[in-house]
TIKOLLUM-856066 format. One record per residue (C-alpha): x, y, z; residue number from 1; chain; residue in one letter. Coordinates in Angstrom, 1 decimal. Example, Ala and Ser with C-alpha at 12.3 -4.5 7.8 and 13.67 -1.06 7.14 Angstrom:
BEGIN
<xx->12.3, yy->-4.5, zz->7.8, k->1, c->A, r->a>
<xx->13.7, yy->-1.1, zz->7.1, k->2, c->A, r->s>
//
This chain:
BEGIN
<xx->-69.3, yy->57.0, zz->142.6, k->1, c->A, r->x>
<xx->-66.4, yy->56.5, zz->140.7, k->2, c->A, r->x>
<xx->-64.4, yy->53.3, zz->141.4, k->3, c->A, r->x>
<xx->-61.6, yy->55.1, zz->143.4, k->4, c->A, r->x>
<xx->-63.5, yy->57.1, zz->145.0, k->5, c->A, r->x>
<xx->-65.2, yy->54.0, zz->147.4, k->6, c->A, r->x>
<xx->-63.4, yy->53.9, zz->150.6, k->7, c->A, r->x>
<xx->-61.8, yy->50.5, zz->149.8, k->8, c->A, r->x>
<xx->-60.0, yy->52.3, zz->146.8, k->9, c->A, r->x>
<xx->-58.9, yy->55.4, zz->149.1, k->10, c->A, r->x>
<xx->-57.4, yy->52.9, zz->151.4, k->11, c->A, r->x>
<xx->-55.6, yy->50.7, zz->148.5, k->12, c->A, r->x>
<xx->-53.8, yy->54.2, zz->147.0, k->13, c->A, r->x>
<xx->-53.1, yy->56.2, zz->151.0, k->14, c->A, r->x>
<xx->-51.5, yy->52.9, zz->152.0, k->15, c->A, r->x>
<xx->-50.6, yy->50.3, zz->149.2, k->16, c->A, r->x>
<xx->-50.1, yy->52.8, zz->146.4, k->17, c->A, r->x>
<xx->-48.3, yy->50.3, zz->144.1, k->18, c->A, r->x>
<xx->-51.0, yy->47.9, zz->144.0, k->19, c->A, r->x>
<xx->-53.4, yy->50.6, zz->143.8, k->20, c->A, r->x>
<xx->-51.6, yy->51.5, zz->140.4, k->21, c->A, r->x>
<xx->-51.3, yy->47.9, zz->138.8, k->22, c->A, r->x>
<xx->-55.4, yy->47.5, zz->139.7, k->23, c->A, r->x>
<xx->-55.8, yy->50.6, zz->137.4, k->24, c->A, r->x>
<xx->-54.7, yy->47.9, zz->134.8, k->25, c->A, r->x>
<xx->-57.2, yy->45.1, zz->136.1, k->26, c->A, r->x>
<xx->-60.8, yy->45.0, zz->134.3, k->27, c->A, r->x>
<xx->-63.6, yy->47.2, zz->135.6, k->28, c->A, r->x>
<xx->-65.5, yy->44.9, zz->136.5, k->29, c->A, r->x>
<xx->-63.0, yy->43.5, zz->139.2, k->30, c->A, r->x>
<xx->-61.7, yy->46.5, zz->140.1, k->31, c->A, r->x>
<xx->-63.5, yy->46.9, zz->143.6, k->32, c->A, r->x>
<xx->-63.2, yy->43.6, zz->144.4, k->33, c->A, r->x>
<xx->-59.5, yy->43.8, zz->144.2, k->34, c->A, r->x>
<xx->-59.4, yy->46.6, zz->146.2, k->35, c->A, r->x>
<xx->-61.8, yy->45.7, zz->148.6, k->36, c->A, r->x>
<xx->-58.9, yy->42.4, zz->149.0, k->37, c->A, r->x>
<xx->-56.0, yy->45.0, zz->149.5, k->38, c->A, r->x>
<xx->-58.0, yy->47.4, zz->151.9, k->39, c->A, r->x>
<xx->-58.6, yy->44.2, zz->154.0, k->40, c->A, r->x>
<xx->-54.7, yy->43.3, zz->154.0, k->41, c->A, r->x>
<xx->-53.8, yy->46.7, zz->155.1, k->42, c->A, r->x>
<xx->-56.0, yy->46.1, zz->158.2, k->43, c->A, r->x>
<xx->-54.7, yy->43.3, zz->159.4, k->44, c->A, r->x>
<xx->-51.4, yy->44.4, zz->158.8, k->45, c->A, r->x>
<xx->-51.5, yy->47.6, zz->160.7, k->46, c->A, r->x>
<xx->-52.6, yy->46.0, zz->164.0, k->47, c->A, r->x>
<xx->-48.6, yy->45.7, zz->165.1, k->48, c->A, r->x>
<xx->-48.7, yy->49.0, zz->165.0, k->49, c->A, r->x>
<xx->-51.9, yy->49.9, zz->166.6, k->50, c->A, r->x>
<xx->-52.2, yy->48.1, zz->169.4, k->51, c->A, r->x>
<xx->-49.5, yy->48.5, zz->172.6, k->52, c->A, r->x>
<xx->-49.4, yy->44.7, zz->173.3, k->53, c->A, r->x>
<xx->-49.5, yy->41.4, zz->172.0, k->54, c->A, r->x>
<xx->-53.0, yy->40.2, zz->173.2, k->55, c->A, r->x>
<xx->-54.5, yy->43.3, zz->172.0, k->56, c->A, r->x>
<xx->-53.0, yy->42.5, zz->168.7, k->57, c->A, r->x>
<xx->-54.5, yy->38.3, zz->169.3, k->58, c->A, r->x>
<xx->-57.9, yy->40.4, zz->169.9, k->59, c->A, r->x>
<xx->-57.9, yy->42.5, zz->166.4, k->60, c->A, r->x>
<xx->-57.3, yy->39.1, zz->164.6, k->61, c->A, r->x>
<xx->-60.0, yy->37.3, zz->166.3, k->62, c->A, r->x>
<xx->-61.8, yy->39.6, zz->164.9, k->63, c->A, r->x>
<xx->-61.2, yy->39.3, zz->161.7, k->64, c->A, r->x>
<xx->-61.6, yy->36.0, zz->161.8, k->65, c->A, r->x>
<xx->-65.4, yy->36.0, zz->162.7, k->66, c->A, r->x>
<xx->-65.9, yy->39.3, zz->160.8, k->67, c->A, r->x>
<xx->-64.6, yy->36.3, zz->157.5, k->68, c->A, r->x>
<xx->-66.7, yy->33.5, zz->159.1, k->69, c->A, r->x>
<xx->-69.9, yy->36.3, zz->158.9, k->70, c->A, r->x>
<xx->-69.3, yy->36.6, zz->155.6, k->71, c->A, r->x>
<xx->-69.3, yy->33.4, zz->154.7, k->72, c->A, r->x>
<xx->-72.6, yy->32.3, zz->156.8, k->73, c->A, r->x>
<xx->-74.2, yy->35.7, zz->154.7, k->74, c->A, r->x>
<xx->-74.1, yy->37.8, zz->157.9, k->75, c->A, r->x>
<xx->-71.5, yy->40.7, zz->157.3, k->76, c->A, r->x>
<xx->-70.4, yy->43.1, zz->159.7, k->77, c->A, r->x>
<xx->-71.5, yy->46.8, zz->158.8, k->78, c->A, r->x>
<xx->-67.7, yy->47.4, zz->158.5, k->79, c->A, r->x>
<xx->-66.0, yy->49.9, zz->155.4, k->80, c->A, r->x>
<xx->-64.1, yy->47.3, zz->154.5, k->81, c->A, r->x>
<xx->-66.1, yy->43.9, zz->155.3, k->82, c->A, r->x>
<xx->-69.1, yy->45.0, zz->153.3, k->83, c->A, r->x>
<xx->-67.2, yy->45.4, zz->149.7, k->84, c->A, r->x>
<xx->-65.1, yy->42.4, zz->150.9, k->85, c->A, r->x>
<xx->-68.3, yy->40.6, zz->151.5, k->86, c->A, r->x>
<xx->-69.3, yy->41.1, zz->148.1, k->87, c->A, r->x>
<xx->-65.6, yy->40.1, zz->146.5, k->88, c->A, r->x>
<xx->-66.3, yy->36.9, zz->148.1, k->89, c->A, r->x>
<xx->-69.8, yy->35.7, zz->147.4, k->90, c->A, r->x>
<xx->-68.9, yy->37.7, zz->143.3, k->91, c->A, r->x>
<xx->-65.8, yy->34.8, zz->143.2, k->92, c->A, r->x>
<xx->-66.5, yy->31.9, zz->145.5, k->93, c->A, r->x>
<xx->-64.0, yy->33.0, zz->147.2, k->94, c->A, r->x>
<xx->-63.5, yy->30.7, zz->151.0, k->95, c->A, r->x>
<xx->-62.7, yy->31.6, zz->154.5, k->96, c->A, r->x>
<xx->-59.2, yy->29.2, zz->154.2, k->97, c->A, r->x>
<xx->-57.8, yy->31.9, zz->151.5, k->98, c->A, r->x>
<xx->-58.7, yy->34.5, zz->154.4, k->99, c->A, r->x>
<xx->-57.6, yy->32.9, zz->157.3, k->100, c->A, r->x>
<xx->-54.3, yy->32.2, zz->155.7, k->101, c->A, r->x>
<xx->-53.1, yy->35.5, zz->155.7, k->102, c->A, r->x>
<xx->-55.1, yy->36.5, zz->158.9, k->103, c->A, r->x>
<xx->-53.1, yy->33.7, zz->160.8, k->104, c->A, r->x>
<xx->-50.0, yy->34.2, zz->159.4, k->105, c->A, r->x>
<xx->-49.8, yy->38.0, zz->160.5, k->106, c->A, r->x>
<xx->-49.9, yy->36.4, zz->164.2, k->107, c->A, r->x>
<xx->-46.2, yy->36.9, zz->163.9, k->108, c->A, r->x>
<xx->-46.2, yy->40.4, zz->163.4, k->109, c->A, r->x>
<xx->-47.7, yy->41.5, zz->167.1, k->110, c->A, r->x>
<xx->-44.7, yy->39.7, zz->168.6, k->111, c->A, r->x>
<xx->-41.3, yy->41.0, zz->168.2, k->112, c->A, r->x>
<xx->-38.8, yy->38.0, zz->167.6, k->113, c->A, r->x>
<xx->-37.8, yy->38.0, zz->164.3, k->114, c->A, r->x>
<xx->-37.9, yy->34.6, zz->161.9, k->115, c->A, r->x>
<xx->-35.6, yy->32.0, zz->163.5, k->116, c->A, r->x>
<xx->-34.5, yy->30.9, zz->159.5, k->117, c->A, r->x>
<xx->-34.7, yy->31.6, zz->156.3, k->118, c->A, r->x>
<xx->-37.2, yy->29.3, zz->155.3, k->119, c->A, r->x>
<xx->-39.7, yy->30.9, zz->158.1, k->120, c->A, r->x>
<xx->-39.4, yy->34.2, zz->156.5, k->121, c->A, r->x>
<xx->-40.1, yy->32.8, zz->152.8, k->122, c->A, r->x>
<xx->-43.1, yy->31.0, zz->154.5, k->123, c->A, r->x>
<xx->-44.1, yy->34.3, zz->156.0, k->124, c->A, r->x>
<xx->-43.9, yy->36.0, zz->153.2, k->125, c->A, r->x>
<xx->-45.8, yy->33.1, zz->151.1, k->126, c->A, r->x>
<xx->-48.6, yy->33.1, zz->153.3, k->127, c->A, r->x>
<xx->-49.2, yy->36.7, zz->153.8, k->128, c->A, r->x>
<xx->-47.8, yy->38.6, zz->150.7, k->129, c->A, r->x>
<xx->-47.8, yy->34.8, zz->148.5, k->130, c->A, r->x>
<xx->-51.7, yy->33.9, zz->149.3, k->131, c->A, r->x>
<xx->-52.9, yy->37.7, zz->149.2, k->132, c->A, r->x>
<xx->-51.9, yy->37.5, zz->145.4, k->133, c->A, r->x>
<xx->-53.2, yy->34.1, zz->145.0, k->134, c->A, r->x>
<xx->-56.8, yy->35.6, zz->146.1, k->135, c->A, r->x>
<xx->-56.6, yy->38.4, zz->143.3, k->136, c->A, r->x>
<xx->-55.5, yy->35.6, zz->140.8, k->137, c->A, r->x>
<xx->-58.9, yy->33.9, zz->141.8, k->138, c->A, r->x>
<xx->-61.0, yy->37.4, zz->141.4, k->139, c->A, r->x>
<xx->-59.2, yy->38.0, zz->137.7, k->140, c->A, r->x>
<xx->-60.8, yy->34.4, zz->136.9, k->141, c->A, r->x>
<xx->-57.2, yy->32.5, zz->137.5, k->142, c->A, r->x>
<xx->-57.9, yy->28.9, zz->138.4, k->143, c->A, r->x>
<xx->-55.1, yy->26.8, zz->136.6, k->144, c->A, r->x>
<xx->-52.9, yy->25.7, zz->139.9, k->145, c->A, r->x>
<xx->-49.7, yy->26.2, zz->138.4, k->146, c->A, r->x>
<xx->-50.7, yy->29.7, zz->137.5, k->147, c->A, r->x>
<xx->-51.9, yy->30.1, zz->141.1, k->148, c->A, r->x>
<xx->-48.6, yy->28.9, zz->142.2, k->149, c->A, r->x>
<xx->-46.7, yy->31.3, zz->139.7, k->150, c->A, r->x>
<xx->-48.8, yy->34.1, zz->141.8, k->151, c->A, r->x>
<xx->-47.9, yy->33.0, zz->145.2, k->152, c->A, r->x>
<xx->-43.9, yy->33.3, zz->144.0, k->153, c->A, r->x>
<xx->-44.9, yy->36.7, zz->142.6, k->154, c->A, r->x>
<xx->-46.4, yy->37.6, zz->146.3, k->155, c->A, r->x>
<xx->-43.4, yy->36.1, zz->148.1, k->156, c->A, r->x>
<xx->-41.0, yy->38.1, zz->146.1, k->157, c->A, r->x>
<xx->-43.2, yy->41.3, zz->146.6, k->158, c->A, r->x>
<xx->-43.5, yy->40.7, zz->150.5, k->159, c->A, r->x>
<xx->-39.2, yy->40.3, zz->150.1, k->160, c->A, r->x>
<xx->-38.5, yy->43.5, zz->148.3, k->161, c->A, r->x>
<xx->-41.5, yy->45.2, zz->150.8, k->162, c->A, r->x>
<xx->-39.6, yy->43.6, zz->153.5, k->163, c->A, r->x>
<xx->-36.5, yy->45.2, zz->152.3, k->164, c->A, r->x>
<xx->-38.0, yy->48.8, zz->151.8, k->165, c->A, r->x>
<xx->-39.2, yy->48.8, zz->155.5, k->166, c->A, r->x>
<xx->-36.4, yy->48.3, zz->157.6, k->167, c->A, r->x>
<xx->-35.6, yy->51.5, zz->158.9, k->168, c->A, r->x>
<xx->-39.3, yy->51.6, zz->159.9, k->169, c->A, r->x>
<xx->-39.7, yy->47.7, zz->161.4, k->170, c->A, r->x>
<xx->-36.4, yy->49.8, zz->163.6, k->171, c->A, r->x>
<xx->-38.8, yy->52.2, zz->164.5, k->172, c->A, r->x>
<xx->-41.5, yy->50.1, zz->166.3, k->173, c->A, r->x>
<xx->-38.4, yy->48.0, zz->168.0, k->174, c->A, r->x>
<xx->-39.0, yy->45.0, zz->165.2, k->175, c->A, r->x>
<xx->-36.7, yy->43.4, zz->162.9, k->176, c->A, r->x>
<xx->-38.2, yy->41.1, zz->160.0, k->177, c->A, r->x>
<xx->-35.4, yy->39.6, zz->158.7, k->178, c->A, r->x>
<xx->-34.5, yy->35.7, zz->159.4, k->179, c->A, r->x>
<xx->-31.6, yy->35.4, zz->162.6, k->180, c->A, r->x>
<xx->-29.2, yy->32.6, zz->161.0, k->181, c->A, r->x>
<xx->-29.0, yy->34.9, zz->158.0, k->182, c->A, r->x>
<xx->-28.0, yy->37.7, zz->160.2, k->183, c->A, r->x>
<xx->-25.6, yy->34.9, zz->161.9, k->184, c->A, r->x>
<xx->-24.1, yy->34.0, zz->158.6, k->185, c->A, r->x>
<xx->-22.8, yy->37.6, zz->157.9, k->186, c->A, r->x>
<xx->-21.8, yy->38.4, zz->161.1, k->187, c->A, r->x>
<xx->-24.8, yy->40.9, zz->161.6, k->188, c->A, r->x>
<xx->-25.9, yy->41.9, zz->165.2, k->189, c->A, r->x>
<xx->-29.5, yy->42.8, zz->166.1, k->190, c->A, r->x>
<xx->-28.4, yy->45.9, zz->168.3, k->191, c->A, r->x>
<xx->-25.9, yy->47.1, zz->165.1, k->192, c->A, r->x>
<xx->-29.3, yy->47.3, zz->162.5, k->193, c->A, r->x>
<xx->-31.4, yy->49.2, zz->165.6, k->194, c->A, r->x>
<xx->-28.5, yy->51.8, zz->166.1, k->195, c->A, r->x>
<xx->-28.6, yy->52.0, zz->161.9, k->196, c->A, r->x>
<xx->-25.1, yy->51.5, zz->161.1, k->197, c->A, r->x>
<xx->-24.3, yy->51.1, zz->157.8, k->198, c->A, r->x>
<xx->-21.2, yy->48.0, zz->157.3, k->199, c->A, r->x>
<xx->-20.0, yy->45.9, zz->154.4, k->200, c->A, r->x>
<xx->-21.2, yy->42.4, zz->156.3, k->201, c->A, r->x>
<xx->-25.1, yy->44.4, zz->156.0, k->202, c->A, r->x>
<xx->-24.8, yy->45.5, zz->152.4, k->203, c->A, r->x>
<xx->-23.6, yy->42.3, zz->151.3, k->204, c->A, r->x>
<xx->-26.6, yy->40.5, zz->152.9, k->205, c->A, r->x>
<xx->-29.3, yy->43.0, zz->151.5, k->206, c->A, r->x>
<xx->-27.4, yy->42.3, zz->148.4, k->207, c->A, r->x>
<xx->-27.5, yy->38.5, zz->148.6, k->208, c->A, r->x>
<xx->-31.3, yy->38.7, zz->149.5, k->209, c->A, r->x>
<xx->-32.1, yy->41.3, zz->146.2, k->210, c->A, r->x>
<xx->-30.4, yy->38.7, zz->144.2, k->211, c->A, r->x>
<xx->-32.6, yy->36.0, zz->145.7, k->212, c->A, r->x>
<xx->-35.6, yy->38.1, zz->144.8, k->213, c->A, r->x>
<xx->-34.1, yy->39.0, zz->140.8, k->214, c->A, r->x>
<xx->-34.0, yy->35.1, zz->140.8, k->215, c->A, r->x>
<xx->-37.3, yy->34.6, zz->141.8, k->216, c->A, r->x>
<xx->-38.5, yy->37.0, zz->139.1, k->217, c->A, r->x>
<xx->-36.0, yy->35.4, zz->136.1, k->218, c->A, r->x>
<xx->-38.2, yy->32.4, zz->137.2, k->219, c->A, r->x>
<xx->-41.8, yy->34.3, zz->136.6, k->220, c->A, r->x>
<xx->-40.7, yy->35.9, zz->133.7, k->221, c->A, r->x>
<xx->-40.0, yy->32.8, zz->131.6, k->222, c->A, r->x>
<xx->-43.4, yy->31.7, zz->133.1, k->223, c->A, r->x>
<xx->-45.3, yy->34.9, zz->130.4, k->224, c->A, r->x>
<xx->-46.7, yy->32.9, zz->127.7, k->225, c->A, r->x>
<xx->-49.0, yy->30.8, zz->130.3, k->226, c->A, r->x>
<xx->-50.9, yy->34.0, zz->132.0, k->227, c->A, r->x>
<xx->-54.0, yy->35.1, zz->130.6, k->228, c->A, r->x>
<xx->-54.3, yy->38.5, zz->129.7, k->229, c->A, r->x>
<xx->-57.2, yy->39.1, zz->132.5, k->230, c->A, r->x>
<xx->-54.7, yy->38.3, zz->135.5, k->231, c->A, r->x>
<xx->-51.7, yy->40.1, zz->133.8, k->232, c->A, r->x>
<xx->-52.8, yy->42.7, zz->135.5, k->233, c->A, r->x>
<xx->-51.0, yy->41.9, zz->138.8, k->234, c->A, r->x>
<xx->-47.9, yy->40.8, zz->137.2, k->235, c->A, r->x>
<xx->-47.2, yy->44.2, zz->136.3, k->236, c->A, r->x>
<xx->-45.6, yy->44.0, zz->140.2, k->237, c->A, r->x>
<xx->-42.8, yy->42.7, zz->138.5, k->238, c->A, r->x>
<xx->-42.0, yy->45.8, zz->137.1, k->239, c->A, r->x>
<xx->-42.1, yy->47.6, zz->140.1, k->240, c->A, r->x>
<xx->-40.3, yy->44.9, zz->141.8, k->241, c->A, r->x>
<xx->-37.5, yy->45.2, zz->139.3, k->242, c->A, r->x>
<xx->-37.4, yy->49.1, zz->139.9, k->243, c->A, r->x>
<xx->-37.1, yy->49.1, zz->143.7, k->244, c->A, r->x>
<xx->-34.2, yy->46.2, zz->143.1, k->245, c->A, r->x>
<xx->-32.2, yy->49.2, zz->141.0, k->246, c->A, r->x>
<xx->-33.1, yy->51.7, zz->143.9, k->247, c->A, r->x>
<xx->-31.4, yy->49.0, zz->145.9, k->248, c->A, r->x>
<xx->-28.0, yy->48.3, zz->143.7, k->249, c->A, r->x>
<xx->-27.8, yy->52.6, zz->143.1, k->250, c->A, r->x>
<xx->-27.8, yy->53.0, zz->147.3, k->251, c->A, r->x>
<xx->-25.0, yy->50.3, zz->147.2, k->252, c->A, r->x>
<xx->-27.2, yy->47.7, zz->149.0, k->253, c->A, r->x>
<xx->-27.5, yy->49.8, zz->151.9, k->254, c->A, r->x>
<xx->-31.2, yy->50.3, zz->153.1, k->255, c->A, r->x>
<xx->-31.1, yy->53.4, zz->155.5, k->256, c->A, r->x>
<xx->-29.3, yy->55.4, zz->151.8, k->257, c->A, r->x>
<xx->-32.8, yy->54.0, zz->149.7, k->258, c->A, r->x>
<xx->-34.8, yy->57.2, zz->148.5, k->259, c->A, r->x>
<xx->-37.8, yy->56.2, zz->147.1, k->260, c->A, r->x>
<xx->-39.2, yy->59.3, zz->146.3, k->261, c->A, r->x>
<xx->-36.9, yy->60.0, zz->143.7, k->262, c->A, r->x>
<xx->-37.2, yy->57.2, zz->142.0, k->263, c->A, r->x>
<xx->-41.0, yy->57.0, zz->141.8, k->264, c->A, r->x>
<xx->-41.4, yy->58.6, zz->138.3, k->265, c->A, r->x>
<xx->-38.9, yy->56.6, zz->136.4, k->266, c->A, r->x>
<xx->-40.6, yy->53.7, zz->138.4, k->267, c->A, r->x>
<xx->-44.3, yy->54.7, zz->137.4, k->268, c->A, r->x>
<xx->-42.9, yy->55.2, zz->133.5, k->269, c->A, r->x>
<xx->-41.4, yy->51.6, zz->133.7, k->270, c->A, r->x>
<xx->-44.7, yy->50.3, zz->135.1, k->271, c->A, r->x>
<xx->-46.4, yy->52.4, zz->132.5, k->272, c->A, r->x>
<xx->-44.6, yy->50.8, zz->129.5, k->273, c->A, r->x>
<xx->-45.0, yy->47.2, zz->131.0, k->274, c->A, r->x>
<xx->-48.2, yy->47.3, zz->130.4, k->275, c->A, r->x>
<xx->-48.3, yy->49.0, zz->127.1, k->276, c->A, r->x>
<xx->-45.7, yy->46.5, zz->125.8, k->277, c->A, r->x>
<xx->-46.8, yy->43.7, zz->127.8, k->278, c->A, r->x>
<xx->-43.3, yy->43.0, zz->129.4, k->279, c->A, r->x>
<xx->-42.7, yy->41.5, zz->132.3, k->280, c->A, r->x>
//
């Protein structure tokens, strides 16, 4: 079977399609392992929208924390996604804490208050998005901490710009991600983003939090020279990153005018020549 065609790939390109496209660039060997990472991610991301309350949603997770504890103690669930996860983690030395992590920090997401501040999002972010590409790091062979560290910025930033892209869907299941004093700062009200209206006060914060995330990418950029060229691979996101920022500044900073559709081939092109030219 080819290596996406396994049911961990299939998962990685239907519902995290960007990653899907920088592990093309990863090593062979790693490939599945990656993957296997991301289709696990996806899972416990999608119980907020699966479940129809919040102890349902405390249920799912419980689960995935013993279905990580089994795999650890050598006694995997027969799961599609825990047994080539099972494998990524005895392949790497991989431990339950990098799991649980992410697994803990997605508690938020079956419960509908958004972040008080701005430093709870960016620690939301960091633990989900931020430790998810700190495991990948590992699998590529990363183990210098400041390296690991680099990669945790890379998946804050990523979770920021994802954050951004979703809006008008977080609307649609009655959930708003973004932190309440920076909604207080620019005068924004929680019932004015559900009924979608578009206002300068909104545009100006989506554009003050796009320029947080070109910053955080200025400060990865300048960090090149140190990567290796096996984990690389997943810096390629900063591409992509720096594509969906333009899709941002060309709808004027206002996410319910984004169209991401049309910008996907110049995007795959710029992600294309990243990694022929190794920028970043």
């Amino acid at each position: 079977m080819s290596d996406i065609e396994t049911y961990v790939a299939k998962q990685t390109k239907n519902h995290d399609y960007d990653r899907f496209l920088v592990t093309l660039f990863a090593p062979n060997a790693v490939r599945q392992d990656l993957f296997s990472i991301y289709a696990f991610n996806h899972e416990v991301a999608k119980i907020r929208e699966t479940v129809s309350e919040p102890m349902l949603g405390e249920i799912r997770l419980q689960w995935w924390r013993e279905a990580i504890d089994g795999i650890e103690a050598g006694t995997p669930r027969n799961h599609e996604v825990v047994r080539p996860l099972n494998e990524a983690f005895h392949n790497h030395n991989l431990t339950k804490d990098m799991f649980y992590k992410v697994i803990d920090a997605r508690t938020a997401d079956i419960y509908d208050e958004n972040p008080a501040t701005i430093q709870d999002f960016e620690k939301y972010l960091g633990d989900t998005s931020g430790n998810l590409m700190r495991i990948a790091a590992w699998i590529l062979g990363e183990r210098d901490e400041h390296v690991l560290s680099v990669t945790y910025d890379l998946g804050l930033v990523w979770g920021l710009i994802g954050t951004l892209r979703t809006i008008r869907y977080h609307i649609s299941l009655n959930k708003l991600s973004l932190p309440q004093d920076l909604l207080d700062e620019y005068g924004i009200r929680k019932n004015d983003l559900f009924s979608m209206e578009e206002s300068d006060a909104l545009r100006a914060m989506i554009g003050a939090l796009c320029e947080n995330a070109e910053n955080y990418l200025a400060q990865i950029s300048a960090e090149k020279r140190k990567l290796t060229k096996e984990v690389r691979s997943i810096f390629l996101l900063t591409a992509l990153s720096r594509s969906y920022l333009n899709m941002f500044k060309k709808a004027g900073y206002n996410p319910f005018k984004i169209n991401e559709k049309a910008t996907m081939f110049p995007r795959q092109c710029r992600l294309f020549f990243s990694a022929l030219f190794g920028l970043m």
